[in-house]
N, C-alpha and C positions, 0 to 999 in steps of 0.2 A: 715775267711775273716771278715773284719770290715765295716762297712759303719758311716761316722759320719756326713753324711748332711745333716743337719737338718735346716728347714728354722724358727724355734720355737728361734736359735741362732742369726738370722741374726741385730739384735739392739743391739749388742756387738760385734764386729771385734774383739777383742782379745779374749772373749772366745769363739769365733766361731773358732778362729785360734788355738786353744789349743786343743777344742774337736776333730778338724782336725788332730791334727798332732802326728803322728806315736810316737815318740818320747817321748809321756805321756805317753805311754803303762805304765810304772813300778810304774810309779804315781799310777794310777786306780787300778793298779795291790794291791800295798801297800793300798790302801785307803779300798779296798776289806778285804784283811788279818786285819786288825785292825776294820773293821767292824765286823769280822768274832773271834773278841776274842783276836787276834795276834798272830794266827794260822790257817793255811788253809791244809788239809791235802787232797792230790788227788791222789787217788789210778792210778796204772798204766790202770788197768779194766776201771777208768774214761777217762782218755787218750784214749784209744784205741775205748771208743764209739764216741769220735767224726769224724764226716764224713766231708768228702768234701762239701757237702751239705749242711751242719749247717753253721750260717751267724749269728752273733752276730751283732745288732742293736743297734744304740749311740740315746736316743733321751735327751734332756732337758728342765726341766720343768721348764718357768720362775719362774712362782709365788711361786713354791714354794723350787726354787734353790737348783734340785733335777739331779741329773744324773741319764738315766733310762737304763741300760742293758739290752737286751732281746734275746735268743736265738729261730731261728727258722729253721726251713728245708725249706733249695732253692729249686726249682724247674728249678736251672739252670744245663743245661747239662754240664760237660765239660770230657774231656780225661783221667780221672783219677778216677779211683776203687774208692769207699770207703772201699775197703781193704787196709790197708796201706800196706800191704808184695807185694800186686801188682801194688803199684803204679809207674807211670813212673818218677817219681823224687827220690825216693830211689836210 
């Protein structure tokens, strides 16, 4: 799950609408791989730790026109295993 609302964007409507919107994922996505060399290699092992739990966090840094990623563990409940073999949407 994503969150990108961040009030650090809010003296930019367009890029506040961009950090918003689902639709950049392949962007970020790509901007990552080229950061990363122009290879990003993820093992299945890496896949399979992430939980339902884990929330990756959009913030940006004006001054220094920085995208910041950050992953943490929720502490929201919800209906679903962090085992993925049990969970109710397979």
């Amino acid at each position: 799950m994503a969150k990108g609302n961040n009030p650090n964007t809010k003296g930019d409507p367009l890029l506040n609408s961009r950090l918003n919107s689902r639709d950049h994922l392949f962007t970020f996505l790509t901007a990552i791989v080229k950061k990363n060399g122009g290879k990003l290699i993820i093992s299945e092992e890496d896949l399979l730790s992430v939980q339902r739990s884990d929330m990756v966090t959009l913030a940006y840094n004006i001054e220094a026109k920085e995208l910041i990623f950050e992953v943490s563990a929720s502490d929201i409940t919800n209906n679903y295993s962090d085992d993925p073999k049990s969970r109710k949407d397979n």
